[in-house]
Structures are given as structure tokens and as C-alpha cells.
C-alpha positions as CSV (number, residue, x, y, z in Angstrom):
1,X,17.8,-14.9,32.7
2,X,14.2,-14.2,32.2
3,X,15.3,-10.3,30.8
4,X,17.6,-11.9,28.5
5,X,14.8,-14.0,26.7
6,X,12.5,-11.2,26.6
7,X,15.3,-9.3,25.2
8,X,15.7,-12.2,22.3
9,X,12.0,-12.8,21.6
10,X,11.5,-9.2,21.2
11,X,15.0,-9.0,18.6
12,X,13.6,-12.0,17.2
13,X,9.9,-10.5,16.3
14,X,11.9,-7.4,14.9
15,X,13.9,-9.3,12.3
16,X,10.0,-11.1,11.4
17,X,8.8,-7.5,11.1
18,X,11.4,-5.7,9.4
19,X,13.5,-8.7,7.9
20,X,11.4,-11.8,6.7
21,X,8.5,-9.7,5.5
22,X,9.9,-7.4,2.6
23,X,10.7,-10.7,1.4
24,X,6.4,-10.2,0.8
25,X,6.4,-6.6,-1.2
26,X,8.7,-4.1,0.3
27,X,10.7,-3.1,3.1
28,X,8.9,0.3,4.9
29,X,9.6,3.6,3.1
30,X,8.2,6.4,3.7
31,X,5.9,7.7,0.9
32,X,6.7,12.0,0.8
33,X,4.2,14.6,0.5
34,X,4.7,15.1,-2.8
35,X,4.2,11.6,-4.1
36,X,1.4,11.0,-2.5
37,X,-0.1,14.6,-4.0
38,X,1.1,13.2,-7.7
39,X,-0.4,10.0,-7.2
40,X,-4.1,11.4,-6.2
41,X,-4.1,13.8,-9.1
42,X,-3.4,11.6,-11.4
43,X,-6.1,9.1,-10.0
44,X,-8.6,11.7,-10.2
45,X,-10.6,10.2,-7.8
46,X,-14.1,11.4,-6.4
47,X,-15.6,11.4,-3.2
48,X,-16.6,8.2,-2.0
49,X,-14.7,6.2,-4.4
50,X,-12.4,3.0,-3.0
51,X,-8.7,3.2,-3.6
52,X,-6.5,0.5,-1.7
53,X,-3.0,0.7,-0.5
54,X,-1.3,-2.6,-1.0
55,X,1.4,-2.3,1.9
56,X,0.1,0.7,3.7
57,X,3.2,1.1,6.2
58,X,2.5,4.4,8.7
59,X,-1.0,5.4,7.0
60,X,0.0,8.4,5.8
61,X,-1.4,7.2,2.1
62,X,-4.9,6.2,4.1
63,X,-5.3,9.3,6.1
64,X,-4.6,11.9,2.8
65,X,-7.5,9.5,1.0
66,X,-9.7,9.8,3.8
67,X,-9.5,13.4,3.8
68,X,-10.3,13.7,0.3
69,X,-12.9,11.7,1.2
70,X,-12.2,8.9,-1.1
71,X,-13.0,5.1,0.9
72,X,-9.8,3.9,1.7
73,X,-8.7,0.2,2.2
74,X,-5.0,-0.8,3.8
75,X,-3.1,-3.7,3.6
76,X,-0.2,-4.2,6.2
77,X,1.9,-7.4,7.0
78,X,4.4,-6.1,9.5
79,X,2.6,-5.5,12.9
80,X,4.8,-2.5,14.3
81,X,3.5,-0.7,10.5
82,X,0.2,-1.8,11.2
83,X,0.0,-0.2,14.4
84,X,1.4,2.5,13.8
85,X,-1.2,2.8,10.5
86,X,-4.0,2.2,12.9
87,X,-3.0,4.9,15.1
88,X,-2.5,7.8,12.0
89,X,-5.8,6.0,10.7
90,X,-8.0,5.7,13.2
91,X,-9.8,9.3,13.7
92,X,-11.1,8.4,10.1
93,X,-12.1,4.8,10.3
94,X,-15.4,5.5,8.3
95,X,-13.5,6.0,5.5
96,X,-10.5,3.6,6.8
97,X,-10.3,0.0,6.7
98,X,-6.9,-1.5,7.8
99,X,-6.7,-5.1,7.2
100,X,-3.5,-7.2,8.9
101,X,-2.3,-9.6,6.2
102,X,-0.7,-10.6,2.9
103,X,-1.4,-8.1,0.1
104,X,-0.5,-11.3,-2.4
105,X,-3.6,-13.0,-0.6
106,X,-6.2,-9.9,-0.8
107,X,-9.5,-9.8,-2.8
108,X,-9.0,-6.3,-4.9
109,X,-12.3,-6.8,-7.2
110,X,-14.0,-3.4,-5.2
111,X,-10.7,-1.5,-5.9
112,X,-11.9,1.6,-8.2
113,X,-7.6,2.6,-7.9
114,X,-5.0,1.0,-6.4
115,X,-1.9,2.4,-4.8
116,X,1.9,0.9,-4.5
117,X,5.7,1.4,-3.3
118,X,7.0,-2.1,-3.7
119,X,10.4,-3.2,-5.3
120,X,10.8,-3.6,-8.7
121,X,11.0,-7.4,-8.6
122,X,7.9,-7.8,-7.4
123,X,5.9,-5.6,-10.2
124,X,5.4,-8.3,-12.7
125,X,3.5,-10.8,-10.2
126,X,1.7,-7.6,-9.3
127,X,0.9,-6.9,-12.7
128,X,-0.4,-10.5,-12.5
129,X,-2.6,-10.4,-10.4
130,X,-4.5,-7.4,-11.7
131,X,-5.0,-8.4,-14.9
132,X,-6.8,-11.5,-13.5
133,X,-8.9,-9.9,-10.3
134,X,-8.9,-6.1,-11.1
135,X,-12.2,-4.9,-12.1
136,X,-12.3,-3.3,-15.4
137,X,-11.2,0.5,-15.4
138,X,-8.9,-0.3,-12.0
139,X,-6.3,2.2,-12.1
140,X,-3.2,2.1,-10.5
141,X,-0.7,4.3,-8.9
142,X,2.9,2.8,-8.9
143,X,5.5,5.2,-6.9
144,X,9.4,4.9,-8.3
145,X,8.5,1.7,-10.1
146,X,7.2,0.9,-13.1
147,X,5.4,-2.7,-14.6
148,X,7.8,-4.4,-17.1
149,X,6.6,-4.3,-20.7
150,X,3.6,-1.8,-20.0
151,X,3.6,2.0,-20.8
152,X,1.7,4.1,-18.2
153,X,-0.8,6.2,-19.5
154,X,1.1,9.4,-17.6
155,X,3.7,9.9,-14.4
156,X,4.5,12.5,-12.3
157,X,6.7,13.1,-9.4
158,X,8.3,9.4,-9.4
159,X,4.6,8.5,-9.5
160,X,3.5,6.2,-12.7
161,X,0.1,5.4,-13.7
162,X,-1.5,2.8,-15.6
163,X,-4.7,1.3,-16.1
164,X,-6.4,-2.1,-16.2
């Protein structure tokens, strides 16, 4: 009996993780290679610059930052992602800061660029929120979707960019 429970409590804390919490942002995809090589040249970040990821999944995003040696600041709800980001992270975390919680709930005002892969419904309140806590200049990197009613300044590789 007492296998069977573990069994269910560990089911149950997979649907939390993969099934209530997209309900936040997005679901965990992957961001390719290629994606994440359009969306750092058209940040044009410098060294030593802070760009967040707002739903960092694996780290992948945080560990290409870091080694461009931009400062780097991750945002992960799902606890499977986040350990998994804190294990790709965590030869880098002078440049790495992972942070377990709600993207929706984050202070972004030190942001210099911003990254994303969330669903299209969720790009308006986005937008939201950085017009009213982004500090001037923030730019943002949106990949596959774009902010309702805004033009990006350029895209490239599924990658749009706009700025605040």
C-alpha cells in the first residue's frame, strides 16, 4: 500500500509541474540553438549587462548568457525545470541567478533585456507589465510570439524584438 501512495503523490506533483503551471506562462519547450543565437544578436548586449529569462526551463538561455558574459537572471515555476536549470546553470553562478517562483510576481526594474517563450495569450498581460516596471530602454526578446498591437523594432529566426 505504502508504494501505491508514493506512486500517486509523485503522479500527482507531475501533473502540478507539467499541468497546473503552464496555466502561469508556458508549458516547457525547448528554446533551439538558433533562437537563442537570433535573440542575443539582436539584443546586442555587452559584457556585464543583466538580461532575465522569464520562465527559464532547462537553462540553456542562462548558460549561453553567462558565457557571453552578460549577468543573467532566471525565473522558473516548475521544480523538475528548475532543477534541472540549476544543474546546466550552476558552473556559472557568478553570472547566474535562478530564482524559484512566479515570473507574474518578479521585480524586473534591473532588467537591461528581457527574454521570453510563452504562449500567445499571455503576451498582452506581459506587455502589461513592462510598460509599468520596465526601466526605460528594456528590450525584449519574444521567441515565436509577438505583443498584440506593437511592431517590433526587427525579428529574426522566429525571434521578435521590441523595446520599452
Amino acid at each position: 500500500m505504502e508504494i501505491a501512495v508514493l506512486i500517486w503523490l509523485i503522479l500527482g506533483l507531475v501533473f502540478l509541474a507539467f499541468g497546473l503551471i503552464p496555466t502561469k506562462g508556458a508549458p516547457y519547450l525547448p528554446s533551439l540553438r538558433g533562437h537563442r543565437q537570433a535573440a542575443f544578436e539582436l539584443l546586442g548586449l555587452k559584457p556585464g549587462q543583466v538580461i532575465y529569462d522569464l520562465g527559464c526551463g532547462d537553462g540553456r538561455f542562462l548558460k549561453a548568457a553567462a558565457k557571453r558574459g552578460y549577468r543573467a537572471v532566471g525565473y522558473e515555476l516548475n521544480p523538475f525545470m528548475f532543477a534541472i536549470s540549476w544543474l546546466v546553470t550552476r558552473r556559472y553562478f557568478k553570472l547566474v541567478e535562478l530564482k524559484f517562483g512566479d515570473f507574474w510576481k518578479a521585480d524586473i526594474s534591473k532588467a537591461d533585456a528581457i527574454y521570453v517563450f510563452l504562449l500567445d495569450r499571455y503576451m498582452q498581460q506581459l506587455d502589461n507589465k513592462l510598460e509599468a516596471e520596465a526601466k526605460a530602454g528594456l528590450l525584449l526578446a519574444s521567441h515565436t510570439f509577438k505583443i498584440p498591437g506593437k511592431r517590433p523594432i526587427a525579428h529574426k529566426y522566429g525571434v521578435y524584438l521590441y523595446k520599452y
